[in-house]
C-alpha positions, 0 to 999 in steps of 0.5 A: 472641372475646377470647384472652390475650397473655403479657406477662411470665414471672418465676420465683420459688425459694421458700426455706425460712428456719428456724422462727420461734422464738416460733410455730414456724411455717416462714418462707419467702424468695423470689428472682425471676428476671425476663425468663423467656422466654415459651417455656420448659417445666416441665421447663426451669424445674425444671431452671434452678430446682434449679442456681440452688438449688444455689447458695443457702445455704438449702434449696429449698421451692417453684417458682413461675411467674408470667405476666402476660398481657394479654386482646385481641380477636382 
């Protein structure tokens, strides 16, 4: 039976940018945060996610986890 492995955990802040002046649309930014441990809740990357937040000169659009795994027979 072939199961998953996470490899890698990244933690992305999504940043509001303004609006583009000519469509009006939102723009968005992001940081990534590498080396997230592979252990870490929802609860604990919300919280890590709101104090780094604070610290951005623009506003907190979205949170993002993104986990690399690899598929092994196991």
């Amino acid at each position: 039976m072939a199961v998953f492995k996470l490899t890698k955990s990244t933690l992305q802040l999504v940043l509001n940018d303004g609006n583009d002046l000519k469509t009006g649309m939102p723009l968005y930014k992001s940081k990534s945060f590498n080396n997230v441990k592979l252990a870490a809740t929802a609860d604990q990357l919300y919280a890590v996610a709101h104090a780094f937040a604070g610290l951005q000169d623009r506003p907190l659009y979205n949170i993002v986890r993104r986990d690399t795994a690899d598929v092994i027979v196991g």
